[in-house]
C-alpha positions as CSV (number, residue, x, y, z in Angstrom):
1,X,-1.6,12.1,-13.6
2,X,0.1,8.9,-12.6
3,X,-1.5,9.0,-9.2
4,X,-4.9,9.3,-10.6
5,X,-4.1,6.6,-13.1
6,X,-2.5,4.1,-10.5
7,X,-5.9,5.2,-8.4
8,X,-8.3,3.9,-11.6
9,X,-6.3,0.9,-12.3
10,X,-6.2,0.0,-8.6
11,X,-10.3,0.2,-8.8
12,X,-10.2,-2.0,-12.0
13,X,-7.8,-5.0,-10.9
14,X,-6.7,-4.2,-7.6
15,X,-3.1,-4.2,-8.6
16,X,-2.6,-0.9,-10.7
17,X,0.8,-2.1,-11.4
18,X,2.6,-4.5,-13.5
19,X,6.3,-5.7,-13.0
20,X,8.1,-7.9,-15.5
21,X,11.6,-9.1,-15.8
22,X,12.5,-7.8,-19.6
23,X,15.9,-8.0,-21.9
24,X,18.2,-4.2,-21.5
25,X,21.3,-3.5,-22.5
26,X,23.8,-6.0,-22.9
27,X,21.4,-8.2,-22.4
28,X,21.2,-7.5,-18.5
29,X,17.8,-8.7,-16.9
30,X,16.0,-5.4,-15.0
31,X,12.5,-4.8,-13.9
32,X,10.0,-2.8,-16.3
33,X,7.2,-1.6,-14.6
34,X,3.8,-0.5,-16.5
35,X,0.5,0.5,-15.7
36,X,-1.5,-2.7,-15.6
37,X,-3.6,-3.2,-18.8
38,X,-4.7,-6.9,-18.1
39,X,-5.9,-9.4,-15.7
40,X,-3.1,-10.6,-12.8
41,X,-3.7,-13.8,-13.2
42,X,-2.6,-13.2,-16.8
43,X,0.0,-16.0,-18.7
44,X,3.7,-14.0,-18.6
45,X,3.9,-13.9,-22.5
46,X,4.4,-11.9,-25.7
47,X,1.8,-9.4,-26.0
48,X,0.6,-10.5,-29.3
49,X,0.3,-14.1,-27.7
50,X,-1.6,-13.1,-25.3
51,X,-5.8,-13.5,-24.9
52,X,-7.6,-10.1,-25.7
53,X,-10.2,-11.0,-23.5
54,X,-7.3,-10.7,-20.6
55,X,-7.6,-7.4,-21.1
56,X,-9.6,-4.9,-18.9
57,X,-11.8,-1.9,-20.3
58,X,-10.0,0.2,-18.4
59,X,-6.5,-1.6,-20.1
60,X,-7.8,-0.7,-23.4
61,X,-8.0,2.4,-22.9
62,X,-4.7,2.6,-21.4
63,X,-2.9,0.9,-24.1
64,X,-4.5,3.0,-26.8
65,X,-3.7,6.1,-25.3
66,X,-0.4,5.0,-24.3
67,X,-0.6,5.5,-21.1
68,X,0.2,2.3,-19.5
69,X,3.8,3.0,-20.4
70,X,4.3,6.4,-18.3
71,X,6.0,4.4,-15.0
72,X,8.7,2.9,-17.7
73,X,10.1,6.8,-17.2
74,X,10.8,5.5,-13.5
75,X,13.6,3.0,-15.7
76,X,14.4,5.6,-17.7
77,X,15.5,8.0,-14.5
78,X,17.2,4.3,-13.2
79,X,19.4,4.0,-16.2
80,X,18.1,0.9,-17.4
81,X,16.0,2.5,-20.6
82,X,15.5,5.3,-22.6
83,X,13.0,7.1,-23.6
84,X,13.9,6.2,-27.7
85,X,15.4,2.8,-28.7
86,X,14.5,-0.8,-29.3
87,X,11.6,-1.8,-27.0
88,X,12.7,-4.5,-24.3
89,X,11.6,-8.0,-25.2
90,X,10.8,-11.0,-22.9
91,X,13.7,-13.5,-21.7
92,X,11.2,-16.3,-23.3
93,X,11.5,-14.8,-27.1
94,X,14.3,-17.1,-27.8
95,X,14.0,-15.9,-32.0
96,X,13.8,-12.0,-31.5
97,X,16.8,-12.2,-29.0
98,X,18.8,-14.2,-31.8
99,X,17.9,-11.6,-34.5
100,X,18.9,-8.6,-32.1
101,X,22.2,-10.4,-30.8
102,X,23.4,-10.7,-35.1
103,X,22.6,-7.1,-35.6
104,X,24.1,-6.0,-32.2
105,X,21.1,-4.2,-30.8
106,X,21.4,-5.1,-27.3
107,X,24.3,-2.4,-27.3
108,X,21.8,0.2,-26.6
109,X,19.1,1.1,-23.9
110,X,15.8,-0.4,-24.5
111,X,13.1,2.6,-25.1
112,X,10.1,3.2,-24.3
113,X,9.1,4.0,-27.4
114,X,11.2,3.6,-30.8
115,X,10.7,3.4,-34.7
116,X,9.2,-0.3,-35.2
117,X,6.4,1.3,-32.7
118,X,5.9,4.4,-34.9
119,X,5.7,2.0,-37.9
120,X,3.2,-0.3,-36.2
121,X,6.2,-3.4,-36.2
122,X,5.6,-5.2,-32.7
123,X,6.8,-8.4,-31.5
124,X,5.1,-10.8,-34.0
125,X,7.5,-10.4,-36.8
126,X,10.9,-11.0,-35.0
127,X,13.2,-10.8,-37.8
128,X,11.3,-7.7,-38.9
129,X,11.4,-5.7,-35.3
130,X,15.5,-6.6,-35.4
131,X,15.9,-5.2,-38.3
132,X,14.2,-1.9,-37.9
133,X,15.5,-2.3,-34.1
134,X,19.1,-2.4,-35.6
135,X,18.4,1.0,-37.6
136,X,17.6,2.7,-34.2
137,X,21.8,2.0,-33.6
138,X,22.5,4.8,-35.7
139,X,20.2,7.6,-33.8
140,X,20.5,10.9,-34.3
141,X,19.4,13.6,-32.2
142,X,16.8,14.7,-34.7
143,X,15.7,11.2,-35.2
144,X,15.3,10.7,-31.2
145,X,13.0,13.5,-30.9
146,X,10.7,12.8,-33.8
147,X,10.3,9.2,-32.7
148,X,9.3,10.8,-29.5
149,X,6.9,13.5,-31.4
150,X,5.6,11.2,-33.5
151,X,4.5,8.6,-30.2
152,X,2.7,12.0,-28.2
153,X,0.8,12.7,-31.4
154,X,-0.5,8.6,-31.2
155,X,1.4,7.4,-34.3
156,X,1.7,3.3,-34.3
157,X,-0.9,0.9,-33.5
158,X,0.6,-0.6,-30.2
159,X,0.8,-4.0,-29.9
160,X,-1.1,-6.7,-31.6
161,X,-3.6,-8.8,-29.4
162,X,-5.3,-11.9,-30.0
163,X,-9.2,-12.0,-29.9
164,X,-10.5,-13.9,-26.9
């Protein structure tokens, strides 16, 4: 499957994936890498700040699927996320970073999928993410697989994006 999808989104932008420096654990910098959903040319910036018309057909489909995040299990087999927990945010989110730092969520792996994305919480409410962010801290093994469930079955609205 991930061959056949890097083979589509090489068809549709030429560079199937997408490789962005992101906050982990302990606030340590490491690469993500997703399925590209958007132009290349496309401003490095919060997803919700970004220009929906940025995005590619074949991006939305990938994003509302889910899809785009199947090479993050490449950082989960790395060590440098998991496949439940706070998702990673962007060095440039100055407020988020603050929020997580007081509630002490950078002591876990960043996920790849988590409960603000279950919820429908993305990156546009900062103190909100954090806080449900700083819930995931006290995980249980239950919890951890029905956050994971819950994302296969396509619960959550992904991220937000701007209309272009």
């Amino acid at each position: 499957m991930l061959l056949l999808l890097a083979g589509l989104g090489w068809v549709d932008t030429r560079s199937p994936l997408f490789r962005q420096t992101r906050v982990g654990r302990g606030q340590r910098p490491f690469t993500l890498i997703k399925f590209r959903t958007m132009q290349p040319d496309t401003a490095s910036v919060a997803t919700h700040l970004a220009d929906g018309s940025a995005v590619t057909p074949f991006g939305r489909f990938l994003r509302r699927t889910k899809l785009d995040e199947l090479p993050q299990l490449w950082n989960v087999l790395k060590g440098e996320m998991s496949l439940v927990g706070p998702r990673p945010c962007l060095f440039n989110q100055h407020e988020l970073i603050r929020e997580r730092e007081q509630r002490g969520v950078f002591a876990v792996r960043p996920g790849i999928t988590g409960l603000a994305q279950v919820n429908g919480i993305d990156m546009s409410e900062p103190k909100r993410l954090a806080e449900t962010d700083a819930r995931m801290l006290q995980l249980t093994p239950r919890d951890y697989f029905r956050y994971l469930l819950l994302t296969l079955l396509g619960r959550g609205t992904g991220d937000r994006i701007r209309d272009g």
